[in-house]
C-alpha positions in Angstrom: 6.4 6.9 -4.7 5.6 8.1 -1.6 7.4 9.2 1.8 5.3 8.8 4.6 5.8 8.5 8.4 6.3 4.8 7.3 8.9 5.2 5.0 7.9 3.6 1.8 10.2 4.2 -0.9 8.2 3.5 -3.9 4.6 4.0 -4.3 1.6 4.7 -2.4 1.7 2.0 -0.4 3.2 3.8 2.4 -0.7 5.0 2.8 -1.9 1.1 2.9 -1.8 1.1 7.0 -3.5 4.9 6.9 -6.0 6.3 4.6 -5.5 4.1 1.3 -4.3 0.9 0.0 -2.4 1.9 -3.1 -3.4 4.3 -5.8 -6.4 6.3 -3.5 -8.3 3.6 -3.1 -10.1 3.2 0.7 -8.2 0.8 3.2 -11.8 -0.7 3.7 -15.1 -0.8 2.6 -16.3 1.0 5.1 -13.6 3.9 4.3 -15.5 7.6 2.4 -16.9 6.9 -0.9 -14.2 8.2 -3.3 -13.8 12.0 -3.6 -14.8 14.4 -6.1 -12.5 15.4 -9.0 -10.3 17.8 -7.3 -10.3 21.5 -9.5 -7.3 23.7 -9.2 -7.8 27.1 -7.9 -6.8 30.9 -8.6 -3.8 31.2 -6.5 -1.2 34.7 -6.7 1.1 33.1 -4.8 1.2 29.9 -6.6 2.2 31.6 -9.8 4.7 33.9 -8.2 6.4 30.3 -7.1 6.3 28.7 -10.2 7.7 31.8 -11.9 10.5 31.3 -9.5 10.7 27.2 -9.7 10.8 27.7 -13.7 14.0 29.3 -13.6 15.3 26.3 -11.2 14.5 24.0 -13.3 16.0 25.6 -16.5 18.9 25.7 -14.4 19.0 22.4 -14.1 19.2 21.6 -17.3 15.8 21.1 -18.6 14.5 22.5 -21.4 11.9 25.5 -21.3 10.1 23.8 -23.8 9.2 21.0 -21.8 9.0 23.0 -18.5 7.0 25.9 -19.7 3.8 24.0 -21.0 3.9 21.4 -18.1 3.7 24.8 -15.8 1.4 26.6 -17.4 -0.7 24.0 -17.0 -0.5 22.8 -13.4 -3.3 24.5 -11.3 -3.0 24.2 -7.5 -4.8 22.1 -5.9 -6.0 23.1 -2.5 -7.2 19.3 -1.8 -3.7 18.1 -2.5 -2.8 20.2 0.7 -5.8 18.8 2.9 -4.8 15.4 2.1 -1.5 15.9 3.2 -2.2 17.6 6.5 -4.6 15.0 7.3 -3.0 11.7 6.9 -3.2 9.5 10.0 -1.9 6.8 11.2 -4.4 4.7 11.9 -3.3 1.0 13.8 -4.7 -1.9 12.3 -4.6 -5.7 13.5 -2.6 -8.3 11.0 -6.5 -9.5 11.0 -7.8 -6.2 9.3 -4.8 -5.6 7.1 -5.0 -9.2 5.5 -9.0 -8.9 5.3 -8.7 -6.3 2.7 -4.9 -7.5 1.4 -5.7 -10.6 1.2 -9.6 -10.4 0.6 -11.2 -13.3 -1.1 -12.1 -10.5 -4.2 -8.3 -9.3 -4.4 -7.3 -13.0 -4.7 -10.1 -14.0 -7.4 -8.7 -10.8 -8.8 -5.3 -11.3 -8.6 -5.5 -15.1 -10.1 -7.3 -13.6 -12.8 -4.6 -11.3 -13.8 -2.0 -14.2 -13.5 -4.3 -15.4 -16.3 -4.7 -12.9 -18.4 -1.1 -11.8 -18.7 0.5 -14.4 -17.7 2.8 -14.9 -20.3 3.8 -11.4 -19.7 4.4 -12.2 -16.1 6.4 -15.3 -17.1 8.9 -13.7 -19.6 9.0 -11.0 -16.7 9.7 -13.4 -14.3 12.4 -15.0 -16.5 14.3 -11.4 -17.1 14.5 -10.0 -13.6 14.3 -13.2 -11.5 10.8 -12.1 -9.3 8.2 -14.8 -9.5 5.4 -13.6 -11.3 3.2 -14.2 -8.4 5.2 -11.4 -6.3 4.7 -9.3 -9.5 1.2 -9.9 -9.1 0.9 -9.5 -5.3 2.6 -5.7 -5.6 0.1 -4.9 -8.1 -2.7 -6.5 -6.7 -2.2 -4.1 -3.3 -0.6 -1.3 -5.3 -3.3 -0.6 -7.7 -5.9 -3.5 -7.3 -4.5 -4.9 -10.7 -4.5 -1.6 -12.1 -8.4 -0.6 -11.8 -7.2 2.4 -9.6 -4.3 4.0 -10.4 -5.2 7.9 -9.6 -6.7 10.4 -11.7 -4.9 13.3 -10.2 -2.7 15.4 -12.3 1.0 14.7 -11.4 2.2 17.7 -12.2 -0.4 20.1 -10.8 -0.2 18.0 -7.2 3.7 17.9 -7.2 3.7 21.6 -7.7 1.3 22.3 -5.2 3.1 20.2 -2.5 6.2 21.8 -3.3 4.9 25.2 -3.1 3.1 24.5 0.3 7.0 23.9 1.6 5.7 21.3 4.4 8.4 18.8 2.7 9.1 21.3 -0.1 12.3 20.1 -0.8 11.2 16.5 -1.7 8.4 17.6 -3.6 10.4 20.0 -5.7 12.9 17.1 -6.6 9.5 14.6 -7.5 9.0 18.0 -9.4 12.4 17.8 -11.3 11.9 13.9 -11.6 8.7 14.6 -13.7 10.1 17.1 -15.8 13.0 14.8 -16.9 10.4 12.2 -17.8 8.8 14.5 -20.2 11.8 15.8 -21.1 12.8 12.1 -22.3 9.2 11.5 -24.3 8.2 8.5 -22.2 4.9 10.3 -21.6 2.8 13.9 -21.7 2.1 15.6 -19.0 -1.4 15.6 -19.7 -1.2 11.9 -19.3 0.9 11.9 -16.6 -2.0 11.4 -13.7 -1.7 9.5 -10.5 -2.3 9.8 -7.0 -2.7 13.1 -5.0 1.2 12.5 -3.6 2.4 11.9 -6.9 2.4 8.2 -7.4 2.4 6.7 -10.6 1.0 3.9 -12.8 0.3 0.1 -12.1 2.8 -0.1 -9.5 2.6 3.3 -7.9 6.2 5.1 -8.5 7.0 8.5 -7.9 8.9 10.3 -10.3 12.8 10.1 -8.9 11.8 5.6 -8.7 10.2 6.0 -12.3 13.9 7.6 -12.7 15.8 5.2 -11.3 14.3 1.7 -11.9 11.4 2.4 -14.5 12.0 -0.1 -17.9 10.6 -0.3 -21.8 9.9 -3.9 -21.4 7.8 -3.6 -24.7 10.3 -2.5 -26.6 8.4 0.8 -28.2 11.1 3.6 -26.7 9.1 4.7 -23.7 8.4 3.9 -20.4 4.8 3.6 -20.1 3.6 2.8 -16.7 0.5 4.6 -17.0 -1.0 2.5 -20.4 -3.8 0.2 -20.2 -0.9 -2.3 -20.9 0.8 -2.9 -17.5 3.7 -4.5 -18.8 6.5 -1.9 -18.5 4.9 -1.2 -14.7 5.2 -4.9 -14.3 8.6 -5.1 -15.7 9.5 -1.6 -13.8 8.4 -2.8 -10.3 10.1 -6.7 -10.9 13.3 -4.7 -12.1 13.3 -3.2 -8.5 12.6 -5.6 -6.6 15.8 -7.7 -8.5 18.1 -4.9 -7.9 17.1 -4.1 -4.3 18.4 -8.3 -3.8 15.6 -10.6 -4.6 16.0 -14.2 -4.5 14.3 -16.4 -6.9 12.7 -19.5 -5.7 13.3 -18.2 -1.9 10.4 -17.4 0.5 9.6 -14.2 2.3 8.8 -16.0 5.4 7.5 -19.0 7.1 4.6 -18.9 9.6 5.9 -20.9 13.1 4.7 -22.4 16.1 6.5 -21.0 19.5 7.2 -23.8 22.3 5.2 -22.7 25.9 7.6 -20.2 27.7 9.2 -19.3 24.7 11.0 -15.7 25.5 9.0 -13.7 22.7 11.9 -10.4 23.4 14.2 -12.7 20.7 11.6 -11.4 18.3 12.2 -8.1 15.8 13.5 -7.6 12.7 17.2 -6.4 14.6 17.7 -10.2 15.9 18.7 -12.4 13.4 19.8 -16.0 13.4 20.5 -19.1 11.4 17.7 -21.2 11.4 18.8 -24.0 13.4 19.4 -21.6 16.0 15.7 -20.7 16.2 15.0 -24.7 16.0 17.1 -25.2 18.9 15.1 -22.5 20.7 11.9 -24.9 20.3 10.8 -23.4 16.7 8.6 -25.2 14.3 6.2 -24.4 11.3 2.8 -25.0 11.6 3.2 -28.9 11.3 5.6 -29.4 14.3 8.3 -29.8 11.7 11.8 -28.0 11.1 11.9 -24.7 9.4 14.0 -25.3 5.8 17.3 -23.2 6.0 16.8 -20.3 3.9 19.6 -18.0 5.0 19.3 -16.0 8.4 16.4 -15.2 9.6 14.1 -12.8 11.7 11.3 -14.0 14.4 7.8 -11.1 13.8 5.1 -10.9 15.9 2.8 -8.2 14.3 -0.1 -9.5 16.5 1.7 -9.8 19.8 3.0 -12.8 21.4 -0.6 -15.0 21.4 -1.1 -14.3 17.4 1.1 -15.2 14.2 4.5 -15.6 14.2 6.7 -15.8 11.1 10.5 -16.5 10.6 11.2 -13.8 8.0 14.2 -14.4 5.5 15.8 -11.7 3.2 12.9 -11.3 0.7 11.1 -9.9 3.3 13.6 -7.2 3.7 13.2 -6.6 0.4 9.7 -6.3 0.0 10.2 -3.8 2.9 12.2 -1.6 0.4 8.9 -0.8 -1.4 7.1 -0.2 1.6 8.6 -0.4 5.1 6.0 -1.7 7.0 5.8 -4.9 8.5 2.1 -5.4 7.6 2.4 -4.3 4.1 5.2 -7.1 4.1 3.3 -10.1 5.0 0.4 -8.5 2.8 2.6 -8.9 -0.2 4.0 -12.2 0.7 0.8 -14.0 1.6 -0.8 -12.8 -1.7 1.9 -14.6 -3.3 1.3 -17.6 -1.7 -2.5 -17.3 -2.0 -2.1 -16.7 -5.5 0.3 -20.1 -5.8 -2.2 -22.0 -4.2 -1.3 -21.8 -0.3 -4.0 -21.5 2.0 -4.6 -18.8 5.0 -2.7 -18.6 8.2 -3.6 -21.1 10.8 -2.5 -19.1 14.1 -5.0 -17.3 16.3 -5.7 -13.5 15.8 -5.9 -11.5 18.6 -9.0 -9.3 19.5 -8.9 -5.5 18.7 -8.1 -2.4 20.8 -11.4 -2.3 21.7 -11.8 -6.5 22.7 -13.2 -7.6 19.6 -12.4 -9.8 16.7 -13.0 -9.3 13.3 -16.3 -11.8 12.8 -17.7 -9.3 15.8 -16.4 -6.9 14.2 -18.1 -7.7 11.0 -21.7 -8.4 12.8 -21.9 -5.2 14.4 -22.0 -3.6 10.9 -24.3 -6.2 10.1 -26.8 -5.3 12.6 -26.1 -1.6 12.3 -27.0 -1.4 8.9 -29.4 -3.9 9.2 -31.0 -1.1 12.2 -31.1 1.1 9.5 -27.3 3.0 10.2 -25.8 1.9 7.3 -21.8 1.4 7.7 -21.1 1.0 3.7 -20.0 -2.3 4.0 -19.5 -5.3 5.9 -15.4 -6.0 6.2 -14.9 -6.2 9.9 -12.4 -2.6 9.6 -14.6 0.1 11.4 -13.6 2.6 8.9 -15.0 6.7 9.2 -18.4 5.4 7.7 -18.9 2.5 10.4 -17.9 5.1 13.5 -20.4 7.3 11.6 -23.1 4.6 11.9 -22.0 3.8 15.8 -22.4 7.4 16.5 -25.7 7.7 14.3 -27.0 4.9 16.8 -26.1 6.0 19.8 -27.3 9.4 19.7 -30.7 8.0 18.5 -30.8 5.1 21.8 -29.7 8.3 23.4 -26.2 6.6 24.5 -23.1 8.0 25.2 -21.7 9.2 21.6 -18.5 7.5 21.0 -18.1 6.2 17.8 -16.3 3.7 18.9 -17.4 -0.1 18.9 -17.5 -2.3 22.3 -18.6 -5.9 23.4 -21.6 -3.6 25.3 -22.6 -2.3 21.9 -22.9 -5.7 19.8 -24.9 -7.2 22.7 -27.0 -4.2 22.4 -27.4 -4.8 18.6 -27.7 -8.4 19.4 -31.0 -7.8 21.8 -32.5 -5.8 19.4 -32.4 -2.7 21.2 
């Protein structure tokens, strides 16, 4: 669990629309190949803090037999810092978010899970009243069905962040959190790794979610998100998603047609109507036909008023409580559907910032690499490695150096120059 700029109020996720999506790994192929093991460093200071937290935390009721070891052996981590000065909000189209969200690998990927543990994901389903496909879509962008859930020690980054005192109050109680946890046996703090924010596990909690919301759906006494068997992170993040109002067998949304001259400034989250209001204002889905009633609903338009629009109903909001970002919303939704079966959205994306859309987007790093300027990857999401390519070129054609892609630039690449 993570609170970023964006809000998010469980895990990682928050970083999905910046640097990551979920559990540290890169937003796009294109993103920097995954960092080195981070190594904690000699640090006076550091020590003198902890000396100083230990007594806190004995103070607040935790044993100094669980809070001494886990001390003495978190190390600060100078990279945690880094990371958290640099995180930047980069703006991605609906397009790029649901290339990588919604990839055709994370789907394969996801619909292999549903088979592999789908009897779990039924029997959670059945408990907590989230369709195992929602499960499945949280995990999917959470952790990429757990294949990366961090390899950061919790305890060593939560310390360090708390100690830096940027948001040292909300590090210290993520600090507390995880004390408690090992104070109750559901894990060791050697074992307790995760992301460099302090994210946890299949489904990316921080400690005071884990806290809150965090189940033994096997039965065996502890809470073991972090195990090779995701079923009480499966459980943990379905048990949340129930208690922050999910409705079974209700959508998060329903992709819609706008009549011509339709006034788009009824759109946001903050206007909501029934749905035969927004029929009478000329709404339909994508088959000219009348939006089912599924409680009030929200008009989005995350790629302006010539791209998608959805009618949003209160599973959205809820999906919002794990993340708050519109993207990350849809994401999660429409990798449900996919997973059920449903196919893509039909509307029309919008170009980029920069006039493109993403099949441009995609043959520039096409030809780049192709010119020998490799961008890591061919997704369409001009990551830090594809800018590095378009500056790369251009200061070898003797251009301008920009880094930045442009209609000029893929006609260049077209012509061969």
């Amino acid at each position: 669990m993570y609170l970023s700029r964006r809000s998010c109020v469980v895990g990682l996720a928050a970083l999905s629309l910046s640097a990551c999506m979920g559990g540290g790994v890169p937003m796009s192929a294109s993103a920097p190949a995954r960092a080195a093991p981070m190594r904690a460093e000699p640090n006076p200071a550091f020590d003198a803090w902890k000396a100083q937290f230990r007594g806190r935390a004995t103070g607040a009721g935790i044993p100094a037999s669980v809070v001494d070891p886990a001390l003495n052996g978190a190390g600060f981590l100078p990279d945690v810092i880094a990371r958290d000065r640099r995180q930047t909000e980069f703006t991605r189209t609906l397009e790029d978010y649901l290339s990588i969200a919604t990839s055709d690998e994370r789907i394969a990927g996801g619909r292999a899970a549903l088979s592999r543990h789908g009897s779990t994901l039924r029997a959670i389903e059945s408990r907590y009243g989230v369709e195992a496909e929602v499960i499945t879509a949280v995990w999917g962008l959470e952790s990429r069905y757990g294949s990366e859930r961090g390899d950061i020690p919790v305890m060593s980054a939560l310390a360090t962040l708390a100690f830096d005192g940027r948001r040292g109050a909300f590090f210290e109680s993520q600090l507390l959190a995880a004390l408690r946890i090992l104070q109750r046996g559901d894990t060791s703090a050697a074992n307790m790794r995760g992301s460099w924010a302090g994210a946890m596990g299949h489904t990316q909690f921080i400690p005071t979610t884990y806290q809150e919301y965090a189940v033994d759906f096997t039965g065996n006494g502890r809470r073991d998100i972090w195990a090779e068997d995701p079923s009480d992170a499966l459980a943990s993040a379905a048990n949340y998603l129930s208690r922050m109002g999910w409705r079974r067998g209700q959508p998060w949304g329903v992709e819609v047609r706008l009549p011509d001259g339709f006034n788009t400034g009824l759109a946001g989250r903050g206007s909501s109507r029934a749905v035969g209001d927004w029929a009478g204002l000329g709404l339909r889905d994508m088959d000219g036909r009348a939006v089912p009633d599924h409680g009030p609903a929200s008009l989005i338009l995350p790629d302006g008023p010539r791209g998608p629009a959805f009618l949003v109903f209160r599973n959205f909001s809820v999906i919002l409580r794990y993340n708050n970002s519109e993207l990350y919303g849809i994401g999660i939704g429409h990798l449900a559907d996919r997973l059920r079966g449903g196919g893509p959205f039909r509307g029309n994306f919008q170009p980029d910032r920069f006039g493109l859309r993403l099949g441009e987007r995609q043959e520039m790093q096409r030809r780049l690499t192709r010119a020998g300027f490799d961008t890591q990857g061919v997704d369409g999401v001009i990551g830090p490695n594809s800018e590095a390519a378009i500056r790369a070129y251009q200061q070898a054609r003797g251009l301008s150096v920009t880094g930045q892609p442009s209609q000029a630039l893929l006609e260049r690449l077209r012509s061969g120059a």
